[in-house]
Structures are given as structure tokens and as C-alpha cells.
Backbone as CSV, one residue per row, in Angstrom:
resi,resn,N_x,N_y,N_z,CA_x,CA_y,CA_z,C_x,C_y,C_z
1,UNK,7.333,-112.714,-14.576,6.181,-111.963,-15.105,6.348,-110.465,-14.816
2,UNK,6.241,-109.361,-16.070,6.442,-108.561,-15.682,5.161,-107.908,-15.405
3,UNK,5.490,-106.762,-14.372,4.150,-106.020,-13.632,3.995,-104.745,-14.026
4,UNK,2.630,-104.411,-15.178,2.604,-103.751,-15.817,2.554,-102.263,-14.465
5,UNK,2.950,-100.991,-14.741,3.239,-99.837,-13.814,2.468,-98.652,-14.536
6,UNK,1.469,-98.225,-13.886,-0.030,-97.570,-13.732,1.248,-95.950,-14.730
7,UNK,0.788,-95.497,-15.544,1.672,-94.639,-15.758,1.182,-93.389,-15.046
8,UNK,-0.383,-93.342,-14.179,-0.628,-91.955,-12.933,-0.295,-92.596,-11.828
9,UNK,0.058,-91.488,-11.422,0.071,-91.703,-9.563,-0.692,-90.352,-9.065
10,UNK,-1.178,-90.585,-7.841,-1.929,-89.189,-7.581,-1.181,-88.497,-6.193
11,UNK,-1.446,-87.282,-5.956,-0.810,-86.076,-5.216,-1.686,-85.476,-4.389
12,UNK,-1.363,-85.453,-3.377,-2.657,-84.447,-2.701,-2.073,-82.647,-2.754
13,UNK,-2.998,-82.075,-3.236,-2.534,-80.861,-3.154,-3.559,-80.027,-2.149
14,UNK,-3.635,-78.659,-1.717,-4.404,-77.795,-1.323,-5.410,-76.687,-2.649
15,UNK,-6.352,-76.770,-2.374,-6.782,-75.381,-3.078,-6.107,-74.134,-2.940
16,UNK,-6.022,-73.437,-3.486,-5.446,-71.694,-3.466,-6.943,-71.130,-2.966
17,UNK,-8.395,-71.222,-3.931,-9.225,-70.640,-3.322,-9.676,-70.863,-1.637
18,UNK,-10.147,-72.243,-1.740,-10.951,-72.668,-0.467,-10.105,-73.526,0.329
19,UNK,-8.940,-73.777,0.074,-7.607,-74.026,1.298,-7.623,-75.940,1.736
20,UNK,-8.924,-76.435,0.792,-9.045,-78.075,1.123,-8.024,-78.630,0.561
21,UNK,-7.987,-79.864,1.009,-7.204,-80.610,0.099,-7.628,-81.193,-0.435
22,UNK,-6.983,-81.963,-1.377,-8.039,-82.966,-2.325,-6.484,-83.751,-3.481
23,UNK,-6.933,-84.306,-3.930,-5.895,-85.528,-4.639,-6.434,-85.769,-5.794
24,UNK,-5.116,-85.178,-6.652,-5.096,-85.144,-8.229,-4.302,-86.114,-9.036
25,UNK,-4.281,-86.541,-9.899,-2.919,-87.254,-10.597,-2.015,-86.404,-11.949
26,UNK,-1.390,-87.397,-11.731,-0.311,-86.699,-12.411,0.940,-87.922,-12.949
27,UNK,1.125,-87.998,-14.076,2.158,-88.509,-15.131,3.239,-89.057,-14.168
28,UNK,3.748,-90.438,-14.436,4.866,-90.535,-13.946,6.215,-90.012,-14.564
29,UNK,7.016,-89.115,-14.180,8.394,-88.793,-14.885,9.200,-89.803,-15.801
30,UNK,8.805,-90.924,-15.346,9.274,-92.122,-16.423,8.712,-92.506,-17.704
31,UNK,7.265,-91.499,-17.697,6.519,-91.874,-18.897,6.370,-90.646,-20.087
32,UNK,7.116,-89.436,-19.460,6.998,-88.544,-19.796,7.751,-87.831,-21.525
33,UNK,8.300,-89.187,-21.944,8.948,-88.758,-23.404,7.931,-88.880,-24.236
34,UNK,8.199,-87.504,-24.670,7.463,-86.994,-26.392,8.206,-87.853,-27.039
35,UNK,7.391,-88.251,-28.584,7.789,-89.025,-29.448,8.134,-88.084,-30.458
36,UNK,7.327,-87.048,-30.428,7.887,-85.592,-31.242,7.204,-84.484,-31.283
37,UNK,7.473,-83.452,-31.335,6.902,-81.569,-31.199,6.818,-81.315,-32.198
38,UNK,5.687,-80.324,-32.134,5.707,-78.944,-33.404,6.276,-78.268,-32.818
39,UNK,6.441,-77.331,-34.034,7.433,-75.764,-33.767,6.731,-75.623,-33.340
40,UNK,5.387,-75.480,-32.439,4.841,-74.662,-31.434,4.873,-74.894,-29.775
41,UNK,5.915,-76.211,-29.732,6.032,-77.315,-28.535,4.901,-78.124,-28.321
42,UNK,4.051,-78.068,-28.939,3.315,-79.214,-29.011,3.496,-80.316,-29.006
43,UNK,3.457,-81.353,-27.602,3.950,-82.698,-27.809,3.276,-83.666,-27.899
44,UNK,3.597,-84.544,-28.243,2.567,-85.971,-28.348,3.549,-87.413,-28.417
45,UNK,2.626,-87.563,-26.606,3.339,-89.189,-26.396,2.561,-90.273,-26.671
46,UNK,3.687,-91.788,-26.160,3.234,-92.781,-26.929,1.734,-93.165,-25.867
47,UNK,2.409,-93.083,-24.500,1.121,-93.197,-23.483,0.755,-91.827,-23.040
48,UNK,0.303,-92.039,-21.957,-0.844,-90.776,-20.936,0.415,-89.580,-21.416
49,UNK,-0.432,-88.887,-21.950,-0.116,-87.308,-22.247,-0.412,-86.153,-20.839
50,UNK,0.625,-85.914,-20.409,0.909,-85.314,-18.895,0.332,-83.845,-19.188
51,UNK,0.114,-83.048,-20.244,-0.457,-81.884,-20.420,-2.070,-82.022,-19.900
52,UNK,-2.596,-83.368,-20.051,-3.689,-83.347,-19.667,-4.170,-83.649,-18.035
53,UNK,-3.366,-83.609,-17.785,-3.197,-83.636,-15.699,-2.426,-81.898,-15.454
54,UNK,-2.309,-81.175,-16.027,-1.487,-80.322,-15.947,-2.804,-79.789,-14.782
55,UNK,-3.685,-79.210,-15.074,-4.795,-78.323,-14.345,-5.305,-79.014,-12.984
56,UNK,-5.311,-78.811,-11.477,-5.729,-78.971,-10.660,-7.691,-78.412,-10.318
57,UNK,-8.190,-79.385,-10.542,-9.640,-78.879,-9.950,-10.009,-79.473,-8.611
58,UNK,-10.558,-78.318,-8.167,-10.850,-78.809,-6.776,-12.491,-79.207,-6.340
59,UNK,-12.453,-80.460,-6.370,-13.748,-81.100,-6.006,-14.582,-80.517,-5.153
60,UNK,-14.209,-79.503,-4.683,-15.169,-78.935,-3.252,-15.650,-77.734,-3.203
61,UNK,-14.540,-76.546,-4.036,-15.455,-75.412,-4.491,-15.360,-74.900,-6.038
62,UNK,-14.627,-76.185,-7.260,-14.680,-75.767,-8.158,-13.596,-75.267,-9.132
63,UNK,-12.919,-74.506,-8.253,-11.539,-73.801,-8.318,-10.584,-74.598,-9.187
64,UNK,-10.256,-73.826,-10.527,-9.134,-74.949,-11.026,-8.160,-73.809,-11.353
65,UNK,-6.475,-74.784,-11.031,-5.409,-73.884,-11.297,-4.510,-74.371,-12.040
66,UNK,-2.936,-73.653,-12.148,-1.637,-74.803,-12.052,-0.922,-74.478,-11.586
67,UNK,0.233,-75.543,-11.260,1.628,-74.846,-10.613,1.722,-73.497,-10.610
68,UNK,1.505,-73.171,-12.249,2.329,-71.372,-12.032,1.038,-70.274,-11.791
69,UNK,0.019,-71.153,-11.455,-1.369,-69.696,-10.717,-0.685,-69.246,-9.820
70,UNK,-1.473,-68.385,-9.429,-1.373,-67.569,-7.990,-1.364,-68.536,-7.096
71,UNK,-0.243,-68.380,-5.797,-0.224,-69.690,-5.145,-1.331,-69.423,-3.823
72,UNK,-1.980,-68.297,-3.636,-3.475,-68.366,-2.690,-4.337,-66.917,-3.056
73,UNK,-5.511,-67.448,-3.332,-5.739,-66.244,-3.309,-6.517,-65.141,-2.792
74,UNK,-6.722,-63.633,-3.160,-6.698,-62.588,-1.703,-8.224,-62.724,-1.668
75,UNK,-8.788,-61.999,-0.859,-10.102,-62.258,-0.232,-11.277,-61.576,-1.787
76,UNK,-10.792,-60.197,-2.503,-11.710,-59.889,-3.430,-11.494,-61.436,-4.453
77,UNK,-9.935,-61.963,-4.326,-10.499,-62.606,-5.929,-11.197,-63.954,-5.201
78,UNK,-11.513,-64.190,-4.201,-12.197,-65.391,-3.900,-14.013,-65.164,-3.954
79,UNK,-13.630,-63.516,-3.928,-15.105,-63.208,-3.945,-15.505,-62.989,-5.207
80,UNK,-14.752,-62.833,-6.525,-15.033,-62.597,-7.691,-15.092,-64.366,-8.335
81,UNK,-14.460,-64.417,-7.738,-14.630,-66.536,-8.041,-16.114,-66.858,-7.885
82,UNK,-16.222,-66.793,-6.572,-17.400,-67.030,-5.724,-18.479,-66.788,-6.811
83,UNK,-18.722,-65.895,-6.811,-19.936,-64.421,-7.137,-19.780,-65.071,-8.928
84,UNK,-19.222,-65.121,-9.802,-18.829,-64.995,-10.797,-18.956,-66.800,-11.759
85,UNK,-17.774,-67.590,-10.696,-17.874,-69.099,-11.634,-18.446,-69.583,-10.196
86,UNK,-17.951,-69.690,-8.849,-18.333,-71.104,-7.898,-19.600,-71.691,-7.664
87,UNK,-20.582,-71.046,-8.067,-22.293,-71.291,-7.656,-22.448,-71.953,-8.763
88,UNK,-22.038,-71.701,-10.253,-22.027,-72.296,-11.451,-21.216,-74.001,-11.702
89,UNK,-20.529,-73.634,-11.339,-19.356,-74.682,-11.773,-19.697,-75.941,-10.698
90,UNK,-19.658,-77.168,-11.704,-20.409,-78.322,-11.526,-19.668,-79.033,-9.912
91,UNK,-18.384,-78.709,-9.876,-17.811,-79.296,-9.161,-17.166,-80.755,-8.593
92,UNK,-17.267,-80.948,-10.231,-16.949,-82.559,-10.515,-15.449,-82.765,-10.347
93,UNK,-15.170,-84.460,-9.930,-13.857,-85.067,-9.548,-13.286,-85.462,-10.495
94,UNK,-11.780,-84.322,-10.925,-11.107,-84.560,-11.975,-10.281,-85.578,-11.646
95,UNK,-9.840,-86.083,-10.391,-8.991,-86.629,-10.005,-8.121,-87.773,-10.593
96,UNK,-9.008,-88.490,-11.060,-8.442,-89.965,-11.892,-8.152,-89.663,-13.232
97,UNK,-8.316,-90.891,-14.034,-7.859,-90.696,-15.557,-8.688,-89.929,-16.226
98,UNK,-7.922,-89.183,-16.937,-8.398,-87.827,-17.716,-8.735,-88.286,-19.261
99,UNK,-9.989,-88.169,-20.178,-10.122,-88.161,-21.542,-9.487,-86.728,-22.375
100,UNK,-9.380,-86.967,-23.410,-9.027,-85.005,-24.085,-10.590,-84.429,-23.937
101,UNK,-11.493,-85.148,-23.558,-12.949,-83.739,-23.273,-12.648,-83.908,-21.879
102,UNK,-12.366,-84.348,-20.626,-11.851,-83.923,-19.702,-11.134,-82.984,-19.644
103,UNK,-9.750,-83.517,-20.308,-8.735,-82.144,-20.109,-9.202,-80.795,-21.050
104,UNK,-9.762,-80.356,-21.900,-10.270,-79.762,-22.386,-11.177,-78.962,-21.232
105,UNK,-12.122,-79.709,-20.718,-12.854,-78.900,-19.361,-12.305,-78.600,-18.731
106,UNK,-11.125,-78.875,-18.345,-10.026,-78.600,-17.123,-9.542,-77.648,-17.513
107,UNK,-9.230,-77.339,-18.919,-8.136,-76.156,-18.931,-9.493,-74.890,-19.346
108,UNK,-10.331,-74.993,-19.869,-11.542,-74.130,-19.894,-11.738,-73.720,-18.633
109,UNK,-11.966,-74.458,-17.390,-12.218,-73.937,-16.371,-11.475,-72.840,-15.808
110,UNK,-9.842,-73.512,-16.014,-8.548,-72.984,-15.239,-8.778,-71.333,-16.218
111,UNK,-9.421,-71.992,-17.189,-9.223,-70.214,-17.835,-10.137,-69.007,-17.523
112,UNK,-11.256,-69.866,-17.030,-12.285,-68.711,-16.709,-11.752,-68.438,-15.411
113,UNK,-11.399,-69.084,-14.783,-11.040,-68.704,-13.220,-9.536,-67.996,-13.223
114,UNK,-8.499,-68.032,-14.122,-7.894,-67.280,-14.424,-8.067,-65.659,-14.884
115,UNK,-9.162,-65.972,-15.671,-9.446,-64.652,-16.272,-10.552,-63.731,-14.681
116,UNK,-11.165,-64.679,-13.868,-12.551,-63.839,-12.897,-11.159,-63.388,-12.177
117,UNK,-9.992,-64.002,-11.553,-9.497,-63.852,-10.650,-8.475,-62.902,-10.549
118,UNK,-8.276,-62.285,-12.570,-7.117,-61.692,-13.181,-5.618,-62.494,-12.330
119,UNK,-5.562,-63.175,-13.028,-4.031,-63.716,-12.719,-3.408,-63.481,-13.785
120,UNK,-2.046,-63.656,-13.978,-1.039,-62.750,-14.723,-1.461,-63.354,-16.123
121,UNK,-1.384,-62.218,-17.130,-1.322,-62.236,-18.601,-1.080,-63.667,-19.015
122,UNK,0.525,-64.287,-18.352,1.577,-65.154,-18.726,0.843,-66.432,-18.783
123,UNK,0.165,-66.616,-17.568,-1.122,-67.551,-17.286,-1.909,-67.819,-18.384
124,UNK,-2.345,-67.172,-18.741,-3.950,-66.807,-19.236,-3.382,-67.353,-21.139
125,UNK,-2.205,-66.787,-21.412,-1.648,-66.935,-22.817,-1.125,-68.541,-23.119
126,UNK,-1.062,-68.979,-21.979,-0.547,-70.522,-21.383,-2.048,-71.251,-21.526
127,UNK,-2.667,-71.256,-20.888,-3.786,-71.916,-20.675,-4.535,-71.479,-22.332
128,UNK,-4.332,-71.082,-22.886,-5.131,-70.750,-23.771,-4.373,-71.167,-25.520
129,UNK,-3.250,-71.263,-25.376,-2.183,-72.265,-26.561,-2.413,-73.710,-25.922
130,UNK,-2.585,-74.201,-24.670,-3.170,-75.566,-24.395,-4.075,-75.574,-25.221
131,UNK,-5.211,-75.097,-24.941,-6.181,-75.676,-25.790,-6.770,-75.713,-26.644
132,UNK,-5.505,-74.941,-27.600,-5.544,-75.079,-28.944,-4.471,-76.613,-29.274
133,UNK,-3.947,-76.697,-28.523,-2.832,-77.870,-28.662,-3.920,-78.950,-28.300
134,UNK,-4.525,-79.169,-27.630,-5.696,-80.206,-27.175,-6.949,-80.142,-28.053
135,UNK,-7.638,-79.218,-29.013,-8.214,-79.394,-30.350,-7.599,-79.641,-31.264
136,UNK,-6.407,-79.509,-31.063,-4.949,-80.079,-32.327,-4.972,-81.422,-32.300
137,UNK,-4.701,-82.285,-30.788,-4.988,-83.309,-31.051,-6.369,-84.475,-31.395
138,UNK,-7.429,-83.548,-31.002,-8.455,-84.097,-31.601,-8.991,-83.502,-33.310
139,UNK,-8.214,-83.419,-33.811,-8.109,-82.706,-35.135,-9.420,-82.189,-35.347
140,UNK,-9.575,-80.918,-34.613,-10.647,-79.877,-34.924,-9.621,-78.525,-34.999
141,UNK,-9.864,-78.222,-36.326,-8.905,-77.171,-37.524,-9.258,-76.234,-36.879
142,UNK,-10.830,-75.718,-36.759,-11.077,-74.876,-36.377,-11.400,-74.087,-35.408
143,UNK,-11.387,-74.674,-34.415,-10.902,-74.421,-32.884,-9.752,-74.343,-32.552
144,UNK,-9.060,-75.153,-33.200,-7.467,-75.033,-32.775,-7.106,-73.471,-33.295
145,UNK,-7.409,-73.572,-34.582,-6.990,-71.753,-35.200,-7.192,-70.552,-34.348
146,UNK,-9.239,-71.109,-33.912,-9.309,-69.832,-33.065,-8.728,-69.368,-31.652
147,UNK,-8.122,-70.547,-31.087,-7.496,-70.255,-29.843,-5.994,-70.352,-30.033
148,UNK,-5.726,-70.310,-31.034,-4.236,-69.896,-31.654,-3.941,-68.597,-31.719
149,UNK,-5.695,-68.019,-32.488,-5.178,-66.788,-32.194,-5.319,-65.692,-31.020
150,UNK,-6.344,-66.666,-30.025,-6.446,-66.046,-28.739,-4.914,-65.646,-27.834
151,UNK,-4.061,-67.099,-28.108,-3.078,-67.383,-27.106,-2.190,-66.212,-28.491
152,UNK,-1.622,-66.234,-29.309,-1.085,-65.378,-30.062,-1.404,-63.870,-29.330
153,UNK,-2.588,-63.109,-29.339,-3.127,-61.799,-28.730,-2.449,-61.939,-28.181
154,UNK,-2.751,-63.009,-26.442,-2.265,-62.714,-24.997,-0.950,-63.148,-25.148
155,UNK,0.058,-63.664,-26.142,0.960,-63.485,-25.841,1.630,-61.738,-26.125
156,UNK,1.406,-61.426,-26.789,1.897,-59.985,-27.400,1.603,-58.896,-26.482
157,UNK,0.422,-59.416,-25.208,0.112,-58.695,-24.592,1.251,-58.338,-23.418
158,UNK,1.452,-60.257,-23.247,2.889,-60.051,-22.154,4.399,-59.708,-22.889
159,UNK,4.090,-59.772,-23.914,5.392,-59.308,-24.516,5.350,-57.421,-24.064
160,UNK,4.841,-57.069,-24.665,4.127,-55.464,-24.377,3.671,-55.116,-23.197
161,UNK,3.370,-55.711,-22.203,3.562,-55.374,-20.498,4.342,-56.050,-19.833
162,UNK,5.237,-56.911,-19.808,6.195,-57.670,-18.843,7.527,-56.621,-19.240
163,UNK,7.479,-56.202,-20.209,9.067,-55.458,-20.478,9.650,-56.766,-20.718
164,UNK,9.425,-57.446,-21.834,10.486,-58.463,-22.135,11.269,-58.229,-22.803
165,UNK,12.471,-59.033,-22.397,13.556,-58.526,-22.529,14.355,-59.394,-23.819
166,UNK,15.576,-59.480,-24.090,16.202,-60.301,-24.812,16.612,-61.945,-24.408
167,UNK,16.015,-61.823,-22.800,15.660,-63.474,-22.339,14.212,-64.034,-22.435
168,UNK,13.685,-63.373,-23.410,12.188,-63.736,-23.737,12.179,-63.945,-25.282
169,UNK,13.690,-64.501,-25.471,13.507,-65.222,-27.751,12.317,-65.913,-27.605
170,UNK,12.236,-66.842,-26.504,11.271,-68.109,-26.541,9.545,-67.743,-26.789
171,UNK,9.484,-66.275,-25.844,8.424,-65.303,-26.475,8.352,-65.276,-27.239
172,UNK,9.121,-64.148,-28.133,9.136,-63.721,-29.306,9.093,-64.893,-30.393
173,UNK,9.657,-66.019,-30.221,9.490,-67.243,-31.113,8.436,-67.767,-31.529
174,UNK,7.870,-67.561,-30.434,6.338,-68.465,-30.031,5.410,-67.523,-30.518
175,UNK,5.512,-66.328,-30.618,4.531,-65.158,-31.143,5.041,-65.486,-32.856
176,UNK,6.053,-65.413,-33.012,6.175,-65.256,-34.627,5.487,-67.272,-35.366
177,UNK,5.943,-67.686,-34.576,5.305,-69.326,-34.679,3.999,-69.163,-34.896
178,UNK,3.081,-68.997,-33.905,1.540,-68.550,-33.881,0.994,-67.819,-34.995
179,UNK,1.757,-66.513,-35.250,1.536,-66.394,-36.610,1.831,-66.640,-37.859
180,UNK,2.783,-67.393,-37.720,3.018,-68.598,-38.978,1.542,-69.117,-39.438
181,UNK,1.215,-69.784,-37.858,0.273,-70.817,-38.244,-0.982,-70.152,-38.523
182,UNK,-1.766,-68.876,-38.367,-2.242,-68.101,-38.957,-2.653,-67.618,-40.005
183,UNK,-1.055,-67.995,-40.747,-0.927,-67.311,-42.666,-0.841,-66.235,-42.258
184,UNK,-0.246,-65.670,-41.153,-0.066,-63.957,-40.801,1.332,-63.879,-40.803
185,UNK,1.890,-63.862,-42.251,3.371,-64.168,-42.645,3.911,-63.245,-42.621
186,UNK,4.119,-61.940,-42.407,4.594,-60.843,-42.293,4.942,-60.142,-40.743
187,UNK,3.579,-60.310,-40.051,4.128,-60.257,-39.014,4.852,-61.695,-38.475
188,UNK,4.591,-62.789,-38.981,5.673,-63.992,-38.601,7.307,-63.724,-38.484
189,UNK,7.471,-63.161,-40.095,8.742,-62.384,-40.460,9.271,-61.153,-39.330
190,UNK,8.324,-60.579,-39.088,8.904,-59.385,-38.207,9.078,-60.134,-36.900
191,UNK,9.004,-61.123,-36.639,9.000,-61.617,-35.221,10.226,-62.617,-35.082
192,UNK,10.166,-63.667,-35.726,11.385,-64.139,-36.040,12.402,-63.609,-36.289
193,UNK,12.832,-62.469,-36.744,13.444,-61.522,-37.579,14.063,-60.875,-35.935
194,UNK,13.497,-60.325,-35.391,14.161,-60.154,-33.809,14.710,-60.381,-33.274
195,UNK,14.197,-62.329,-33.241,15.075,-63.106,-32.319,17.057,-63.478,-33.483
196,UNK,16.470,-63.661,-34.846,17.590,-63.913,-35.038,18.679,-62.764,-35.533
197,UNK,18.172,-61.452,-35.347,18.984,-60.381,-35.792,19.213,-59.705,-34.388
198,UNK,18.301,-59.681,-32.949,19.322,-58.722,-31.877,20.239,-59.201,-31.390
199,UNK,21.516,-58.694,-31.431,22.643,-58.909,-31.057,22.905,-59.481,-29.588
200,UNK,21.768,-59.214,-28.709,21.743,-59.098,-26.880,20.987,-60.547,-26.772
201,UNK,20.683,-60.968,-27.878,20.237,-62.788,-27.496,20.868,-63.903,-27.467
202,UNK,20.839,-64.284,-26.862,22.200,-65.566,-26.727,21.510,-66.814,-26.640
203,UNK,20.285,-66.832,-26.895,19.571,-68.345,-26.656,19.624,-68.700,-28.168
204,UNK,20.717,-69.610,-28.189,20.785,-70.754,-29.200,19.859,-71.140,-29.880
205,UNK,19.108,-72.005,-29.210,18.182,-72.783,-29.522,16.950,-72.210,-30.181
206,UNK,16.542,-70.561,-29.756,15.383,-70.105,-30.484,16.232,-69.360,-31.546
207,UNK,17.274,-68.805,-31.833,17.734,-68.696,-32.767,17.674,-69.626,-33.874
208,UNK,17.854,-70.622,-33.887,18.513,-71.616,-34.439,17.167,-72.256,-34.757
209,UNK,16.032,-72.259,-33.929,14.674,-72.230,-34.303,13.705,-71.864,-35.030
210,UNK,14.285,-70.102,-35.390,13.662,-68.964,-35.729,14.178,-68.825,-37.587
211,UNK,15.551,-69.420,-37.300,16.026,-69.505,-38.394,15.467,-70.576,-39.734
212,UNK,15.093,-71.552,-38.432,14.524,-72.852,-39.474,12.870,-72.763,-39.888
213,UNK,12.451,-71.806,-39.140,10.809,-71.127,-39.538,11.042,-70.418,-40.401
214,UNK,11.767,-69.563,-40.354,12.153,-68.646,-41.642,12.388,-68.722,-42.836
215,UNK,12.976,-70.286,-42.380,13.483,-70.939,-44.437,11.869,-71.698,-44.338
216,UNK,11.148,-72.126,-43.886,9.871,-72.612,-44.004,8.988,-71.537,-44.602
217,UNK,9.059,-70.308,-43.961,7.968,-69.548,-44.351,8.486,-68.975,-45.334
218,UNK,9.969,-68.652,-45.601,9.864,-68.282,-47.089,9.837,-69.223,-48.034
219,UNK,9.885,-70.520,-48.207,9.387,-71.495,-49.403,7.639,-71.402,-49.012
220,UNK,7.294,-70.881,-48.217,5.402,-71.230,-48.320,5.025,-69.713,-48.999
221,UNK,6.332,-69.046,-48.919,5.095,-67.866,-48.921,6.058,-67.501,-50.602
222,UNK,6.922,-68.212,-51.609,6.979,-68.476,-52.412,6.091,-69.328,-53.002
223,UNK,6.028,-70.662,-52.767,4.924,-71.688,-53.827,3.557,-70.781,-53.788
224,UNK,3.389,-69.655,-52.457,1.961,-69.080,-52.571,1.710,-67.885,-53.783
225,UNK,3.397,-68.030,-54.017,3.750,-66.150,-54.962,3.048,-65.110,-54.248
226,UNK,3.797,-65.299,-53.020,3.795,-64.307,-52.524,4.911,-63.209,-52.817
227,UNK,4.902,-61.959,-52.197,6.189,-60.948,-52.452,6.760,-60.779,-50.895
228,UNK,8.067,-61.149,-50.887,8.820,-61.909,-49.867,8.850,-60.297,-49.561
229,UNK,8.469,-59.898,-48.305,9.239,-59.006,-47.142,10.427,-58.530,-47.377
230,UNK,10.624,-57.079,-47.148,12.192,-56.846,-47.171,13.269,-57.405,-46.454
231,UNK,12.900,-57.888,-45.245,14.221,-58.767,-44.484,14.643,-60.167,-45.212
232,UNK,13.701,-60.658,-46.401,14.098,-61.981,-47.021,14.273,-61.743,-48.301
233,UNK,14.354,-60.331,-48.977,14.732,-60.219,-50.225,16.462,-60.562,-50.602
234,UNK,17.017,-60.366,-49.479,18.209,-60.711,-49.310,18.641,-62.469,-49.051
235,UNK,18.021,-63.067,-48.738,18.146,-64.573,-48.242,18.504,-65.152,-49.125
């Protein structure tokens, strides 16, 4: 008889704000294959979808993060937490199995407390293409759009303050992607158009990515009769 295997297991982690511990779950690595992505990495598995354990909330003062937050934090942003979301915020136990309106609250939270606590741009542009990817899967068009184009902004923002460099195609990919999905086909073109024309990029894979958006968006933005951009008058 075989013995069916729980696909969470849970973790005890610490808070960054209030320093407790507390025990979250999280995806087993064995369960973790996508069945398939959008060009935006959007994945979708056959069981428990691990994006939705991604966010740590902490049962005791509220505080939700992830791996790549700030790993503690300084005394003003605990006081801008405090003062701002902790008196508010319900302080409920994310701990066990997560629904998509769970994870949805989870990454809402992680974002306001991202944004009271200012944690890096990179964060904030992350948490915010989640949950357009998490109204994607509950097929709401129009939520997904509008935080498409939130995470689109904050990405351009870290493109334009990190000094990214020519090891940031995956940036630049993901910005010209976003505005694909937009119908903001021009700047799509100018973005894609970067990764597969600077000479100083060597990542394969968004090349080779950028290239296959490119023959996409110029057959869409033909059947639309549209007037193809000067970088595809040549194609």
C-alpha cells in the first residue's frame, strides 16, 4: 500500500520585525515541477503551487516577508511597521495550507510592509508581478493587468536605480514582456530590442527569449495593422 506524502512540510523561521519564532510551510522540492510557464515565468503545477507559501507571516506581530526581505529590521523601520500596519493587521496564522485568497493576503501584506519599511525596489517589483500571477490564476483580467502594470513601473524603476547592467537581460526581458502584455508594443520593441542587439550580453536564454517575443509581437501587431517600429521594418 502506497503512503500517500503530504506535499507541505513546515519550517520554523524567526521574524525580522519582532525576532519570534513561529512555523510556516513550505512545498516539498519533490513536488515542485511546473507543468508549464508564460513568457512572464508564470508557473502552474499539477499539485500545491509553492509561490503560494513563498511569504512568511508572523502570527505574533503581523510582519510578513521573504527570503530576499531585509533579513532584520533597524529600529525606525520597526517603528514605521508598528505605527503604520502592526495595530491594524489582523494577525492571523498563515501557517498551514494556503487557498489563492490566502496567498493573495500574504503577498498584499508582504507588500504593504515592504513598501512602510522601504525595502529595496527589487522586492517590492517581485511581490507585486506575484500578484498579478495569482489574479492570473484565478482568471480576474483585470486585476491581473493592473498589477502588471504596477510590477512593470517598479521594475523600470530598478532598472533605472540599480545601474543594471548587461547581467540584468532577465530585467530587461521581463520589462519588455510586461509590456507586451499591456498592448504597450513599442516600448515592448524597445526593450527586447536591447537584450537581443547589445553585444556585452551573453545570457542565452533571454536572448533567445526576447527573440521569440519579438516574432510574437510582430505577427500581433500585424493582424492588428499596426505600423511595425523601425527595428522590425527590417525582419
Amino acid at each position: 500500500m502506497m503512503v500517500e506524502i503530504d506535499p507541505l512540510f513546515q519550517i520554523t523561521t524567526a521574524c525580522v520585525c519582532c525576532e519570534k519564532t513561529f512555523q510556516t510551510s513550505r512545498v516539498r522540492p519533490s513536488f515542485k515541477h511546473a507543468v508549464r510557464r508564460d513568457a512572464d515565468f508564470c508557473a502552474y503545477y499539477k499539485n500545491e503551487n509553492p509561490d503560494f507559501y513563498v511569504v512568511r507571516v508572523c502570527p505574533h506581530c503581523g510582519f510578513a516577508s521573504t527570503e530576499n526581505s531585509a533579513a532584520k529590521l533597524s529600529d525606525p523601520q520597526r517603528k514605521a511597521f508598528e505605527e503604520k500596519v502592526g495595530a491594524a493587521s489582523k494577525k492571523k496564522d498563515y501557517g498551514g495550507k494556503r487557498s489563492l485568497e490566502d496567498a493573495l493576503d500574504t503577498y498584499k501584506l508582504a507588500l504593504i510592509c515592504a513598501q512602510v519599511v522601504r525595502d529595496k525596489e527589487r522586492i517590492i517589483a517581485s511581490l507585486l508581478h506575484h500578484i498579478a500571477w495569482l489574479y492570473r490564476y484565478g482568471k480576474n483580467e483585470e486585476q491581473e493587468r493592473r498589477f502588471i502594470g504596477y510590477a512593470r513601473d517598479s521594475y523600470v524603476r530598478v532598472y533605472e536605480t540599480e545601474n543594471a547592467g548587461p547581467s540584468d537581460a532577465r530585467l530587461m526581458y521581463l520589462i519588455g514582456e510586461l509590456c507586451r502584455r499591456l498592448d504597450e508594443f513599442n516600448e515592448a520593441v524597445r526593450w527586447f530590442s536591447r537584450v537581443i542587439h547589445d553585444q556585452r550580453i551573453m545570457d542565452a536564454a533571454m536572448i533567445r527569449a526576447s527573440r521569440e517575443q519579438w516574432a510574437t509581437l510582430r505577427e500581433d501587431m500585424l493582424a492588428r495593422k499596426m505600423e511595425l517600429p523601425e527595428e522590425m521594418q527590417q525582419s
